[in-house]
PDB file of N, H, CA, C and O in Angstrom:
ATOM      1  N   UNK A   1      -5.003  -0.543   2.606  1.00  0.00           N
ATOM      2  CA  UNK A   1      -3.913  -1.470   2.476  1.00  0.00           C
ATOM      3  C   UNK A   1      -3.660  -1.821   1.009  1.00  0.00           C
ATOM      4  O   UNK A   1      -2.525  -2.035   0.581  1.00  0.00           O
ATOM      5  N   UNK A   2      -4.574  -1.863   0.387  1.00  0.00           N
ATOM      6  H   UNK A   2      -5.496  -1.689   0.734  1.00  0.00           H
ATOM      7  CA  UNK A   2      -4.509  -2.354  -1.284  1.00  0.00           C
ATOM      8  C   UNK A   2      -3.515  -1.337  -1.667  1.00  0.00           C
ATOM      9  O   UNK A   2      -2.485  -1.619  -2.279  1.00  0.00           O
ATOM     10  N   UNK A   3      -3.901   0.058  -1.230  1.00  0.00           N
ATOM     11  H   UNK A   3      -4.738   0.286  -0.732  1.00  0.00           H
ATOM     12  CA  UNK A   3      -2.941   1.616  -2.200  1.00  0.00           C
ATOM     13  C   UNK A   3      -1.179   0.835  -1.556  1.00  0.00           C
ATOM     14  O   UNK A   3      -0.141   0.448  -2.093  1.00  0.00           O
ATOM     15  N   UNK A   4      -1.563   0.913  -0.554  1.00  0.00           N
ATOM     16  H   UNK A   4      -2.406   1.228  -0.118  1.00  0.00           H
ATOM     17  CA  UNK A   4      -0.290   0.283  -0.229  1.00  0.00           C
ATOM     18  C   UNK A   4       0.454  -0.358  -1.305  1.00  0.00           C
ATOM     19  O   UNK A   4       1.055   0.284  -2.165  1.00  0.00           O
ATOM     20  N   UNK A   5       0.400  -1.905  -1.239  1.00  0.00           N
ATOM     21  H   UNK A   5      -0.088  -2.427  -0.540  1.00  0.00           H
ATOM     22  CA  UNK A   5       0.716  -2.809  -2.231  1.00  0.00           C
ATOM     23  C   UNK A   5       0.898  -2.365  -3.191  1.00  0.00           C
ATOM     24  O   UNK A   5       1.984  -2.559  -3.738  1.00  0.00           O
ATOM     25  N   UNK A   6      -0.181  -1.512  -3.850  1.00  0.00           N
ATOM     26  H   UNK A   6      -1.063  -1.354  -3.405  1.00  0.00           H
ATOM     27  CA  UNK A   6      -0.324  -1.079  -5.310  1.00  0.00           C
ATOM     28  C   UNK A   6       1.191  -0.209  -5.633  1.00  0.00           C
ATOM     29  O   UNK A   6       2.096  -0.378  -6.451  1.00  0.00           O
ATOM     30  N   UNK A   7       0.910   0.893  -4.429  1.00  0.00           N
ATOM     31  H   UNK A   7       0.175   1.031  -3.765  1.00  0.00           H
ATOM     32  CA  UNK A   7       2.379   1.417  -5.022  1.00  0.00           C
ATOM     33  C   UNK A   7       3.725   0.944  -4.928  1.00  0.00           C
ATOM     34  O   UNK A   7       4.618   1.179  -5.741  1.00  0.00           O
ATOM     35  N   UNK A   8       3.827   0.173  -3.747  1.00  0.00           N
ATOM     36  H   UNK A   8       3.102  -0.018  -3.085  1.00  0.00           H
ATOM     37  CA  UNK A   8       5.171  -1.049  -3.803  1.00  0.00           C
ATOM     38  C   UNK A   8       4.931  -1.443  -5.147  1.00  0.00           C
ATOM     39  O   UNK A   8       5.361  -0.603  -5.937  1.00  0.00           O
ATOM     40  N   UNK A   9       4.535  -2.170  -5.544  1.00  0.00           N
ATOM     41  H   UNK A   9       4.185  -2.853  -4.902  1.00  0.00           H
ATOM     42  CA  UNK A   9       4.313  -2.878  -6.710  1.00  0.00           C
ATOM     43  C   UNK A   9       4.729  -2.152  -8.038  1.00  0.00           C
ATOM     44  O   UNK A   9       5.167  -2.642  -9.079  1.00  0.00           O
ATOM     45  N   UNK A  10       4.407  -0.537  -7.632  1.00  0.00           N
ATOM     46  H   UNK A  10       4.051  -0.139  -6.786  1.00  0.00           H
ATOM     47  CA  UNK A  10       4.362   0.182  -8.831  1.00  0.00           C
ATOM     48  C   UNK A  10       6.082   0.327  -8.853  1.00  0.00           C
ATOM     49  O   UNK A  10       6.709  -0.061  -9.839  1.00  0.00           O
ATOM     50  N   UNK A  11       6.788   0.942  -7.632  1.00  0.00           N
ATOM     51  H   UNK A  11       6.278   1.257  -6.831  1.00  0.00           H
ATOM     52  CA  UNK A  11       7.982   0.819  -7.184  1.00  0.00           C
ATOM     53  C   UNK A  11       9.272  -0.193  -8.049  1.00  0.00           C
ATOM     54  O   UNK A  11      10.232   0.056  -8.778  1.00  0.00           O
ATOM     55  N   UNK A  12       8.613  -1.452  -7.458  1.00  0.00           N
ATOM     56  H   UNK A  12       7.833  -1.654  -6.867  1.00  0.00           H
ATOM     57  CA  UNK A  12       9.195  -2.563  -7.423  1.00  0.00           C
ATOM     58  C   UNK A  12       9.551  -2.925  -9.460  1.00  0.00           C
ATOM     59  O   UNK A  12      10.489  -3.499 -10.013  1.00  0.00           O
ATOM     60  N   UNK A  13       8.448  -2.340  -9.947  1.00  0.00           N
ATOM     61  H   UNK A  13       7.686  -1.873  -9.498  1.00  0.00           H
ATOM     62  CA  UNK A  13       8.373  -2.099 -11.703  1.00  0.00           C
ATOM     63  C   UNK A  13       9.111  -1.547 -11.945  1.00  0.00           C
ATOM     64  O   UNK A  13      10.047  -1.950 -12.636  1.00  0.00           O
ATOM     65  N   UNK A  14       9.001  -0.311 -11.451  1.00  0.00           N
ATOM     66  H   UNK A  14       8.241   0.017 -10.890  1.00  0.00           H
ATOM     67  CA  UNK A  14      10.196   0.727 -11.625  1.00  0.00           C
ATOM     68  C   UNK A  14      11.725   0.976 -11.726  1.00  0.00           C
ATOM     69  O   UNK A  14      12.548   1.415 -12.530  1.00  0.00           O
ATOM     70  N   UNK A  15      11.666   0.522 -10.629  1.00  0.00           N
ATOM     71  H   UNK A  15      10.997   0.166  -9.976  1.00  0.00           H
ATOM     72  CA  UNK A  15      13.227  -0.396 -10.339  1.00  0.00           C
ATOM     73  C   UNK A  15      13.699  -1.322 -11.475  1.00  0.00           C
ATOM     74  O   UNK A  15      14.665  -1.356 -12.238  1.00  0.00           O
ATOM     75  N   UNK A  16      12.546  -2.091 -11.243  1.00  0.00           N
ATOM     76  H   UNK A  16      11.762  -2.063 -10.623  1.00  0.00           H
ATOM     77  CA  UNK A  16      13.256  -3.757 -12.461  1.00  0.00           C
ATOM     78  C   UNK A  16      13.436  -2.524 -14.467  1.00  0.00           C
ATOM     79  O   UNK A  16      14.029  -2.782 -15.515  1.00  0.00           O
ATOM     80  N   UNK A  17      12.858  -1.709 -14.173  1.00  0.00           N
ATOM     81  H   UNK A  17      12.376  -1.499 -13.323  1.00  0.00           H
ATOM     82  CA  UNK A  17      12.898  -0.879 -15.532  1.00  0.00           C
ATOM     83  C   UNK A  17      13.843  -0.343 -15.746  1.00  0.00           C
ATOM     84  O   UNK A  17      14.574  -0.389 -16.735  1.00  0.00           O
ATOM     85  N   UNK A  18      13.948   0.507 -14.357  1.00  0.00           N
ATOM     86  H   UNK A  18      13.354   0.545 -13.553  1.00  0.00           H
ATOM     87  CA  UNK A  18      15.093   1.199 -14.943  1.00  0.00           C
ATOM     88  C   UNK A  18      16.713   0.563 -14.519  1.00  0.00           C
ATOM     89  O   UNK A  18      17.667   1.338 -14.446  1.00  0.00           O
ATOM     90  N   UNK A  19      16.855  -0.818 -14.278  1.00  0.00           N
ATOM     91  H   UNK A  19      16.080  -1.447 -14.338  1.00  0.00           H
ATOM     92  CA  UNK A  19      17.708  -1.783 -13.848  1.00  0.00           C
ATOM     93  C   UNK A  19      18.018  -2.055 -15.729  1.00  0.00           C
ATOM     94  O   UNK A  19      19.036  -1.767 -16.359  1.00  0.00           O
ATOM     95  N   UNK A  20      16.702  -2.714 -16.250  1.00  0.00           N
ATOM     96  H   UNK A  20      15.875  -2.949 -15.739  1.00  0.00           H
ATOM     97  CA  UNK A  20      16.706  -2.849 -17.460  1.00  0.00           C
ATOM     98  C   UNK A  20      17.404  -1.739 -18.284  1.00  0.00           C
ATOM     99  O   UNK A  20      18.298  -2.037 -19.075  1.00  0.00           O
ATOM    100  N   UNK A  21      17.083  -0.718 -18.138  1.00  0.00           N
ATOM    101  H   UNK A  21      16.356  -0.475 -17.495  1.00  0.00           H
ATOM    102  CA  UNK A  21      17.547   0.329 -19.215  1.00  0.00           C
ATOM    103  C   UNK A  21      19.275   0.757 -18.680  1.00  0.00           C
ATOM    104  O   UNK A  21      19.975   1.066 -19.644  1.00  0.00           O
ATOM    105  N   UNK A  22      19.809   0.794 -17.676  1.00  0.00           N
ATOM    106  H   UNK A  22      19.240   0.544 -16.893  1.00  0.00           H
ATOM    107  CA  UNK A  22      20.840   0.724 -17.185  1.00  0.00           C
ATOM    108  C   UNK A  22      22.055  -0.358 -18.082  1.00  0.00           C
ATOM    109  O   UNK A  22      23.041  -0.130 -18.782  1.00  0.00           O
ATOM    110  N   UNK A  23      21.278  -1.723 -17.560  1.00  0.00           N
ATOM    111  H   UNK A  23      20.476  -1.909 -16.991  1.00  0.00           H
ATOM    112  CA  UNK A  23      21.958  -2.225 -18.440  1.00  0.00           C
ATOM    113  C   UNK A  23      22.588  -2.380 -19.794  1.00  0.00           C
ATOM    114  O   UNK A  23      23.700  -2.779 -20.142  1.00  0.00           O
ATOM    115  N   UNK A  24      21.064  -1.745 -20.752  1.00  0.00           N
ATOM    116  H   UNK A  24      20.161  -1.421 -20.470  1.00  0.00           H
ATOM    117  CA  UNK A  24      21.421  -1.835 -22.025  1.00  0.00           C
ATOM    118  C   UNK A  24      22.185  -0.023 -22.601  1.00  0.00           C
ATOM    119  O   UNK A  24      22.735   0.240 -23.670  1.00  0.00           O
ATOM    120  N   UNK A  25      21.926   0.861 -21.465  1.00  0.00           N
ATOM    121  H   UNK A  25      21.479   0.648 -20.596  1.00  0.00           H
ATOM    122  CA  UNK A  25      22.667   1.823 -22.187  1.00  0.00           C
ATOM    123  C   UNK A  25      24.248   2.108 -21.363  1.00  0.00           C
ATOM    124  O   UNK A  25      25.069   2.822 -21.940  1.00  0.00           O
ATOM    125  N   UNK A  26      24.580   1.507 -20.015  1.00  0.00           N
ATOM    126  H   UNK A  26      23.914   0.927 -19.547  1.00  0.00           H
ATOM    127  CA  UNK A  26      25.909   1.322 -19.635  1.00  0.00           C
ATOM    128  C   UNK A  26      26.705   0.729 -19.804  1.00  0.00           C
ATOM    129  O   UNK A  26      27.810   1.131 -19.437  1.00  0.00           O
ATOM    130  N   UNK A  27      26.557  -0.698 -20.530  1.00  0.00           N
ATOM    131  H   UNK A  27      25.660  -1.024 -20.828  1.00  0.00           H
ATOM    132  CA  UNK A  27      27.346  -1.253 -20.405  1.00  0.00           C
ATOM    133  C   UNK A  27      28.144  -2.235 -19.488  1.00  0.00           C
ATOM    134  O   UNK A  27      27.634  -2.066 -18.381  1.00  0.00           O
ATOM    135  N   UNK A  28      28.686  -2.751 -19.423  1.00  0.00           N
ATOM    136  H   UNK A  28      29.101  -2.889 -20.322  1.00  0.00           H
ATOM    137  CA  UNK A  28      29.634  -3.497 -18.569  1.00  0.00           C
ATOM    138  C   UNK A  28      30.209  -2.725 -17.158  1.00  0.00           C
ATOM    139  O   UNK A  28      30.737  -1.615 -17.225  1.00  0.00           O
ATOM    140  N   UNK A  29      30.002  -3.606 -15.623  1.00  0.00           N
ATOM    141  H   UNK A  29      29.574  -4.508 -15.568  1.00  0.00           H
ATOM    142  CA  UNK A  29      30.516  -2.920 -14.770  1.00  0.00           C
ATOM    143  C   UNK A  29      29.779  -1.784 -14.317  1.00  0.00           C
ATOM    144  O   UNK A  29      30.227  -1.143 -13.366  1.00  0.00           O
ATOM    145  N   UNK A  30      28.629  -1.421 -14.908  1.00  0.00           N
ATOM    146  H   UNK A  30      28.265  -1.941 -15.680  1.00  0.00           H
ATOM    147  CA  UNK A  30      27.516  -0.480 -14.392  1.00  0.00           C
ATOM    148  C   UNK A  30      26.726  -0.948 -13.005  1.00  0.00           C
ATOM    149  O   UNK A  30      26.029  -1.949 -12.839  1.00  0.00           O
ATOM    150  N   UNK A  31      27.055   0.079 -12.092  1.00  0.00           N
ATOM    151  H   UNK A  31      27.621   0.893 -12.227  1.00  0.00           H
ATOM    152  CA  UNK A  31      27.012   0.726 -10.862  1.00  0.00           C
ATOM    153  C   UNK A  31      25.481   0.703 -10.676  1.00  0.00           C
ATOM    154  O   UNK A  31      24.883   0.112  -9.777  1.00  0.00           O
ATOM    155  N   UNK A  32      24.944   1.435 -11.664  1.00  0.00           N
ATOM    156  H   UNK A  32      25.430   1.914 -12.394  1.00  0.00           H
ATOM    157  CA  UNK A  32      23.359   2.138 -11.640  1.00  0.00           C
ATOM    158  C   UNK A  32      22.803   0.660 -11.620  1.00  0.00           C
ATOM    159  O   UNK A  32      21.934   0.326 -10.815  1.00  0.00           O
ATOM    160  N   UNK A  33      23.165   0.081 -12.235  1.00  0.00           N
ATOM    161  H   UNK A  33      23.871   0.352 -12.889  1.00  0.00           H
ATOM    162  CA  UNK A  33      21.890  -1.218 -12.393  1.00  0.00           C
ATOM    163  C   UNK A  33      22.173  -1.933 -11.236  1.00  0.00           C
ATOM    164  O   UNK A  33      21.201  -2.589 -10.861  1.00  0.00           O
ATOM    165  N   UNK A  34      23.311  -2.054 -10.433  1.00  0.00           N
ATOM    166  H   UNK A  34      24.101  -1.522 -10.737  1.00  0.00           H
ATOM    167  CA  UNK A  34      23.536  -3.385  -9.255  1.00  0.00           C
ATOM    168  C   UNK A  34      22.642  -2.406  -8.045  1.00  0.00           C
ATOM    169  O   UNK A  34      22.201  -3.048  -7.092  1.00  0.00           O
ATOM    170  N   UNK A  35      22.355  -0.796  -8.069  1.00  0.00           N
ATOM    171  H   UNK A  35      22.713  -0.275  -8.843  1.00  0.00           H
ATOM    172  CA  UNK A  35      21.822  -0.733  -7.546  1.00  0.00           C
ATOM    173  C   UNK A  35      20.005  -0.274  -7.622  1.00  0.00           C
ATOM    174  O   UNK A  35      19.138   0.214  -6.897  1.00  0.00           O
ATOM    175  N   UNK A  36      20.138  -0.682  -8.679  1.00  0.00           N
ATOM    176  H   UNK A  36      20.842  -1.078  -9.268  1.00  0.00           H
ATOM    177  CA  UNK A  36      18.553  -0.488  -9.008  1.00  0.00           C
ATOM    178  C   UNK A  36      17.949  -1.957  -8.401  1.00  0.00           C
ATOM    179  O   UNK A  36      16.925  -2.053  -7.726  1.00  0.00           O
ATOM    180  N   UNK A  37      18.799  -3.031  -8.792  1.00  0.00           N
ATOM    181  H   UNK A  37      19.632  -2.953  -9.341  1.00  0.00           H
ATOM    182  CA  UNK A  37      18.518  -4.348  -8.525  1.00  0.00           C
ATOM    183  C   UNK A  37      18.531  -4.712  -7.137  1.00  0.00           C
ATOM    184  O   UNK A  37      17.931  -5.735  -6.806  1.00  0.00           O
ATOM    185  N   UNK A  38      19.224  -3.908  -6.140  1.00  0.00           N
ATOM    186  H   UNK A  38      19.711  -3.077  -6.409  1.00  0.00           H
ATOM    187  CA  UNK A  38      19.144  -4.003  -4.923  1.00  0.00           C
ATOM    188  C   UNK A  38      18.128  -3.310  -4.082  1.00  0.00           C
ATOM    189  O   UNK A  38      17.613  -3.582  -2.998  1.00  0.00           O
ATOM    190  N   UNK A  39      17.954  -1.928  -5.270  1.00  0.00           N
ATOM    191  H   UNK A  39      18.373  -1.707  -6.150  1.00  0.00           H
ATOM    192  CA  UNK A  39      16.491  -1.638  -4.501  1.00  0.00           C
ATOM    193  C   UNK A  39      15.084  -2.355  -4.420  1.00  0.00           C
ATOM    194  O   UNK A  39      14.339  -2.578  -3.465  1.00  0.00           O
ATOM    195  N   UNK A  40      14.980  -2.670  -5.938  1.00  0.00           N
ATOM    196  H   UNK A  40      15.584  -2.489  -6.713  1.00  0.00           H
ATOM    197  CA  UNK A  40      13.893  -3.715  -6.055  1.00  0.00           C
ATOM    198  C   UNK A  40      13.987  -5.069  -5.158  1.00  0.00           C
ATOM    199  O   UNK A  40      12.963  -5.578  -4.703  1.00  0.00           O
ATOM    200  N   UNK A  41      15.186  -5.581  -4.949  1.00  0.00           N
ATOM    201  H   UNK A  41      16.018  -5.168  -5.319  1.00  0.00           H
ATOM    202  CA  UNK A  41      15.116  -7.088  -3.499  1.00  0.00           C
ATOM    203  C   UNK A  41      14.688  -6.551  -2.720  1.00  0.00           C
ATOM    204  O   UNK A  41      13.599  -7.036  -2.415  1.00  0.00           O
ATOM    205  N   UNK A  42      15.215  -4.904  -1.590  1.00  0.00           N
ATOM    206  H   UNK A  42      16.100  -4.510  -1.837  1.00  0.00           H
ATOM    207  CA  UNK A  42      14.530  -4.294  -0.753  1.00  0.00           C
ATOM    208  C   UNK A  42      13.021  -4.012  -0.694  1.00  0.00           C
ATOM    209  O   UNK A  42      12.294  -4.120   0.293  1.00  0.00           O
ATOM    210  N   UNK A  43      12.723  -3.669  -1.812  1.00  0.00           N
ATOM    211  H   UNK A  43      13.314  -3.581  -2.614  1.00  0.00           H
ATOM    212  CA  UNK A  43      11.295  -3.263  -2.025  1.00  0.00           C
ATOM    213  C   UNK A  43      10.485  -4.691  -1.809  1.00  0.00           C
ATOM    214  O   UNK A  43       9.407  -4.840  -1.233  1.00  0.00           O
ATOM    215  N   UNK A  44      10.921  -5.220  -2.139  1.00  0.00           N
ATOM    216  H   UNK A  44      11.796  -5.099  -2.607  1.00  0.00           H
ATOM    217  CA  UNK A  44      10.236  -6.702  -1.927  1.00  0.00           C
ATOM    218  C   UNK A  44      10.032  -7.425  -1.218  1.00  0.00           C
ATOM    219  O   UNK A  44       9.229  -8.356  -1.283  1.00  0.00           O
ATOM    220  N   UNK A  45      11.000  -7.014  -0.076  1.00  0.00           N
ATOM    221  H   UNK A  45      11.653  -6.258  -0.024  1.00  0.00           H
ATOM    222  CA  UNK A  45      11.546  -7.377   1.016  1.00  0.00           C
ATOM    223  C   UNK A  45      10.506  -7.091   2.033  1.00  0.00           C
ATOM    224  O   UNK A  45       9.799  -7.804   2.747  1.00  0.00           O
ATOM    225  N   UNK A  46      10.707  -5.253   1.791  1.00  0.00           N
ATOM    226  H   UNK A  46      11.281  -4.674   1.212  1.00  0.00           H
ATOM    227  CA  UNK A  46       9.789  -4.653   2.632  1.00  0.00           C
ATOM    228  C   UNK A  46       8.056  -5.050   2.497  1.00  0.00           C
ATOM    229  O   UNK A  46       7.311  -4.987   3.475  1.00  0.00           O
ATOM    230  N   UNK A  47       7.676  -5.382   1.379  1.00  0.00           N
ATOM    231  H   UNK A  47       8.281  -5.433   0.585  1.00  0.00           H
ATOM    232  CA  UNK A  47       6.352  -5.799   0.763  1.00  0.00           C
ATOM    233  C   UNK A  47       6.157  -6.582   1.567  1.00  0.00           C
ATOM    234  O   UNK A  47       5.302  -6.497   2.449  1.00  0.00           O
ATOM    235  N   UNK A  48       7.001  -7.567   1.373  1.00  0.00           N
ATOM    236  H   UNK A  48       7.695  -7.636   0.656  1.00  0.00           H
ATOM    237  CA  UNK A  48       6.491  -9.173   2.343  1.00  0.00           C
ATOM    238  C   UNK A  48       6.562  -8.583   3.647  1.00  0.00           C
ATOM    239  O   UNK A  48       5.601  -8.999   4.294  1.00  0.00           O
ATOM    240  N   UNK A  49       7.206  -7.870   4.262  1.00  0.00           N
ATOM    241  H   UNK A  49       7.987  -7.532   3.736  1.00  0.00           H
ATOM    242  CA  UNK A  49       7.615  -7.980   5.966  1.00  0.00           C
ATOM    243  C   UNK A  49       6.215  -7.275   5.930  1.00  0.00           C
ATOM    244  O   UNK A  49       5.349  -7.840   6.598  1.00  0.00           O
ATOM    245  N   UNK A  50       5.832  -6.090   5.234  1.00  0.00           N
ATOM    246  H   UNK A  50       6.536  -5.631   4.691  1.00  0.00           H
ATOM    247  CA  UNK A  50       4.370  -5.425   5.147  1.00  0.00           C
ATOM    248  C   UNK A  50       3.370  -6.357   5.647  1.00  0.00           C
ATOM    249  O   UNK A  50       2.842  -6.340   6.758  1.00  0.00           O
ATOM    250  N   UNK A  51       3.101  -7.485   4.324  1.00  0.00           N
ATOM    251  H   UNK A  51       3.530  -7.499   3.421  1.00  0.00           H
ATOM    252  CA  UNK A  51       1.743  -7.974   3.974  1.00  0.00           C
ATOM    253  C   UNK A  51       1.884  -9.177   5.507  1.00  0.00           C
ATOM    254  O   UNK A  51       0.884  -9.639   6.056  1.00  0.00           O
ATOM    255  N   UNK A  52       3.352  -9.492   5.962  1.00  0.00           N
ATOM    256  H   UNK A  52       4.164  -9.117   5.516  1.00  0.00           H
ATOM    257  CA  UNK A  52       2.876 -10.774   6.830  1.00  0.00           C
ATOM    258  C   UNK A  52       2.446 -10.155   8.068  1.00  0.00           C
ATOM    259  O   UNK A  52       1.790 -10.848   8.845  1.00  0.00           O
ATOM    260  N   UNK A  53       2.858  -8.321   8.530  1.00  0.00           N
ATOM    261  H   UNK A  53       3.391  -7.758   7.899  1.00  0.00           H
ATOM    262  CA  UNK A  53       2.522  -7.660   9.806  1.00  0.00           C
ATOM    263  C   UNK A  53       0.944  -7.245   9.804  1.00  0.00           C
ATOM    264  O   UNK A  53       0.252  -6.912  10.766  1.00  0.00           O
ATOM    265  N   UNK A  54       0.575  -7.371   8.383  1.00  0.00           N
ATOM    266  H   UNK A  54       1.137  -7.641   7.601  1.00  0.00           H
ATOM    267  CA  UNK A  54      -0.694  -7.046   8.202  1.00  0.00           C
ATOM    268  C   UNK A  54      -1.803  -7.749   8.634  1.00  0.00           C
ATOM    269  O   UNK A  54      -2.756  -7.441   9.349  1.00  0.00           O
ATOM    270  N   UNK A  55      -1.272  -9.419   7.669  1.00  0.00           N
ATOM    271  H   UNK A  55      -0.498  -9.669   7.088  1.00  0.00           H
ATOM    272  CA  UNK A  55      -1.954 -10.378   7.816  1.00  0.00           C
ATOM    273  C   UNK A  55      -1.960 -10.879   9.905  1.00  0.00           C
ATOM    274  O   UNK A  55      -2.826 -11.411  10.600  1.00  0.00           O
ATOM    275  N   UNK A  56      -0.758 -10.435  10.180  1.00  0.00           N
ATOM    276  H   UNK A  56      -0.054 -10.003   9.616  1.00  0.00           H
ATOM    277  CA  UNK A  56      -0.549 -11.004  11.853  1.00  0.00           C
ATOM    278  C   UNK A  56      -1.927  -9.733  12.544  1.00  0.00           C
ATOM    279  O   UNK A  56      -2.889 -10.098  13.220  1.00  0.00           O
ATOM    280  N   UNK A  57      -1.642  -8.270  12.133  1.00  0.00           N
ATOM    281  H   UNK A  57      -0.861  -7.973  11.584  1.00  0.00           H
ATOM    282  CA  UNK A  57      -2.822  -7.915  13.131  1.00  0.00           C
ATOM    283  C   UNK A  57      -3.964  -7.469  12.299  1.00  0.00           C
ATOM    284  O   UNK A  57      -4.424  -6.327  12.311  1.00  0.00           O
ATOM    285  N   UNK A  58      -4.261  -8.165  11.789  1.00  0.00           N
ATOM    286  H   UNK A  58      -3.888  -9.092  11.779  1.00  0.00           H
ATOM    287  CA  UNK A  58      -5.888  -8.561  11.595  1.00  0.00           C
ATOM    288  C   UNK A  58      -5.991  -7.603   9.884  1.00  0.00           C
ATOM    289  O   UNK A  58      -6.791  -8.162   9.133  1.00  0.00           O
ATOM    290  N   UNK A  59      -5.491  -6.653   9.416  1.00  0.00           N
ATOM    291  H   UNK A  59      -4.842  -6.198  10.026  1.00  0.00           H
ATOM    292  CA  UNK A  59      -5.757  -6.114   8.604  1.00  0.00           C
ATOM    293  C   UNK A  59      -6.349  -6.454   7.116  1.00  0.00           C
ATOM    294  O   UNK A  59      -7.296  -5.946   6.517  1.00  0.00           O
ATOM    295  N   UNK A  60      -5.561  -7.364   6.786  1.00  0.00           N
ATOM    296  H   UNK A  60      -4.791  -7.776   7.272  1.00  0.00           H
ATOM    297  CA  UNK A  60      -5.839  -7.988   5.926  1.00  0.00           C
ATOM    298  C   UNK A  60      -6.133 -10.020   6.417  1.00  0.00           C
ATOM    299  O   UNK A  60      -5.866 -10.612   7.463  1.00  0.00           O
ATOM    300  N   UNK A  61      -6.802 -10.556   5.029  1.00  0.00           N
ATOM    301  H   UNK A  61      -7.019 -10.075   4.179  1.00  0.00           H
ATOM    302  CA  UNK A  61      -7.459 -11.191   5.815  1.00  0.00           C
ATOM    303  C   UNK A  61      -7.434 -12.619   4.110  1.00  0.00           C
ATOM    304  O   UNK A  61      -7.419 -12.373   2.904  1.00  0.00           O
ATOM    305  N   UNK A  62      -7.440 -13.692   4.699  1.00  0.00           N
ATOM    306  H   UNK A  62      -7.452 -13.892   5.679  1.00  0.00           H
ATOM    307  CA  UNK A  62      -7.241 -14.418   3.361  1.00  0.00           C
ATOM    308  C   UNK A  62      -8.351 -15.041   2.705  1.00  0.00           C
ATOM    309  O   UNK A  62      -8.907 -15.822   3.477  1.00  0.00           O
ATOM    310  N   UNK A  63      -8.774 -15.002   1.808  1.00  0.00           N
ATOM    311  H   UNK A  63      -8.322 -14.367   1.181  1.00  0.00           H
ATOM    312  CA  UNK A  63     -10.201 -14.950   1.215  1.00  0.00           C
ATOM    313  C   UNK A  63     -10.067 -16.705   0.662  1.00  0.00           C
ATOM    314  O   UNK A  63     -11.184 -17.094   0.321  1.00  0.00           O
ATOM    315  N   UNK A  64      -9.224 -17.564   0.540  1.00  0.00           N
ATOM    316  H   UNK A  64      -8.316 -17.249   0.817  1.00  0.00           H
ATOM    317  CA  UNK A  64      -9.484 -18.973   0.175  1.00  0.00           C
ATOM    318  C   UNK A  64     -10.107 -19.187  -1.095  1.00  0.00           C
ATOM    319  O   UNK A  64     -11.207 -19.739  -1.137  1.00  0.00           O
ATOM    320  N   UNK A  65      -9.460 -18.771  -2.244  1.00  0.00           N
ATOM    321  H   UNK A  65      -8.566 -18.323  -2.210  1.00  0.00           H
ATOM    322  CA  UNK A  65      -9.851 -18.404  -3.917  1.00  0.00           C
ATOM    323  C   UNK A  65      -9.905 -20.271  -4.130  1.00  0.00           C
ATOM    324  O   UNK A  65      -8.979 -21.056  -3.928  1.00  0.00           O
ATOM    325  N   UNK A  66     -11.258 -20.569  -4.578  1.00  0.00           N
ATOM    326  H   UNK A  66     -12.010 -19.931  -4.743  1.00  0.00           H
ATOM    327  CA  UNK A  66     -11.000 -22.159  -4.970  1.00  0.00           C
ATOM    328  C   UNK A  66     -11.222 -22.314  -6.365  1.00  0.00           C
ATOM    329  O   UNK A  66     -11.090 -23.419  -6.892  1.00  0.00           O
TER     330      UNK A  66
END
């Protein structure tokens, strides 16, 4: 489950990067970045719906960090 996360995560970077670089080399009205930015909400999306189906059947488990 961790590889999991890990690569969402890696994903979710990815996206916000190349959202970033979109912006600064398109310009105004750029296409590429509204949808880089929509993949990364998805990706995030999907992360959470992941980690709460996980946490519901038993997989993961909450450790109570004090």
């Amino acid at each position: 489950m961790k590889y999991v996360i890990l690569i969402f995560f890696i994903f979710i970077i990815y996206s916000l990067a190349s959202a970033l670089y979109y912006m600064m080399k398109d310009g105004e009205g750029s296409k590429r970045m509204v949808k880089a930015l929509t993949m990364r909400i998805s990706l995030s999306l999907l992360l959470f719906i992941i980690i709460i189906f996980a946490f519901w059947m038993g997989w993961i488990k909450p450790t109570g960090v004090v």
